[in-house]
N, C-alpha and C positions, 0 to 999 in steps of 0.2 A: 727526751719527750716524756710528758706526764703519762700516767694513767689516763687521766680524766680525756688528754688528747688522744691519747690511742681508742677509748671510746667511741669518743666522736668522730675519730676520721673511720673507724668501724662500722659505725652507723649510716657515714656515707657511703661505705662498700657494700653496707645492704641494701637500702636504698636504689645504689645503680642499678645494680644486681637483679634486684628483683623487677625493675623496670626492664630493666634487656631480655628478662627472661620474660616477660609480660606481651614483652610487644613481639619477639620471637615465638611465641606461643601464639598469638593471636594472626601472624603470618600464615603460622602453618595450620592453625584450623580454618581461614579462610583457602588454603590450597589443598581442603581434607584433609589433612593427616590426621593421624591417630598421634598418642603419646608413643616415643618409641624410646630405647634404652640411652640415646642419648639425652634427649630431655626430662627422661624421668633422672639420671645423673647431675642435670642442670637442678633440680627440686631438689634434688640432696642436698648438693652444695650451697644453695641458697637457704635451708633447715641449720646446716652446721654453722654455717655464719650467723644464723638469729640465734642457734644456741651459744656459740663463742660471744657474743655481743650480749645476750643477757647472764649468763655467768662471770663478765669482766664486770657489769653494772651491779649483781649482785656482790659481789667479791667488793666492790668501793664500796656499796651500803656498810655492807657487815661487818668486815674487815677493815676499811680504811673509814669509816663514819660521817663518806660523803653522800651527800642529797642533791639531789636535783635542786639548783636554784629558783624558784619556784614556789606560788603561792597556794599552789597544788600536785604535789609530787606523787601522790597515789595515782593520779592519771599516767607519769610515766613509768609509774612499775604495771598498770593494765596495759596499757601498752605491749612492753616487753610480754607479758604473761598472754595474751592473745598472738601477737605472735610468735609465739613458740608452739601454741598448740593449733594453729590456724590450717598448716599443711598436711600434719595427721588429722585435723576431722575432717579435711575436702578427702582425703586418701578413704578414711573408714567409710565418711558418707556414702562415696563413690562406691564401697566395697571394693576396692582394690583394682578396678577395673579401668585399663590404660588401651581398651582397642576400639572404643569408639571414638567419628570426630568432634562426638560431644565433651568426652573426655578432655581433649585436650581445651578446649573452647573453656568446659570449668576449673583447669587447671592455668591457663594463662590470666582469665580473670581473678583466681586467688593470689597469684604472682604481682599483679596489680594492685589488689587491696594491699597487702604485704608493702611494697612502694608506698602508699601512702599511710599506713601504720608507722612504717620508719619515719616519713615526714614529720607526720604527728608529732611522734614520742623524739625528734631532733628540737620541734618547735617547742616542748613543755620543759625541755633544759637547758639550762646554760648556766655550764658552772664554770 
């Protein structure tokens, strides 16, 4: 298996990922909950995956001197570079604060956008 595929089927692991945690979030703020230590687990792991997925993309730019095929490749490095910083700023915005069930409500919606930033940045390559 390529690089290039392990990317991409990477990208669909965020992708799901952040959709299952999206609609799972969105369950439990409709049945009140707060963020609790399982879900704030769930948002980690879905962080370390957009960082392993944009460090394997950077690693083919730099090191292997591939590019998104694409007539505009700067949209999939914004891409990657929003989401990576997308769940530290709902965390900072938030001030850290995972005990209201507003919290979770804007944490499952950023899980959401997340899902469709990976759609995006799937759509802007194909190498």
């Amino acid at each position: 298996m390529s690089i290039a595929e392990i990317h991409g089927r990477l990208a669909t692991s965020v992708l799901l990922f952040m959709l299952t945690a999206g609609v799972w979030g969105l369950v439990r703020w409709r049945r009140k909950q707060s963020v609790n230590d399982s879900y704030f687990g769930i948002l980690a792991v879905g962080e370390v995956l957009i960082i392993a997925q944009v460090l394997l993309g950077i690693w083919m730019w730099l090191g292997m001197n591939l590019s998104p095929a694409s007539d505009r490749p700067w949209m999939h490095y914004l891409y990657g570079f929003v989401a990576v910083l997308t769940l530290p700023a709902a965390y900072a915005y938030n001030g850290g604060s995972t005990e209201e069930v507003r919290d979770q409500g804007l944490y499952a919606l950023v899980c959401l956008f997340l899902a469709g930033i990976a759609w995006r940045a799937m759509t802007t390559a194909s190498l």
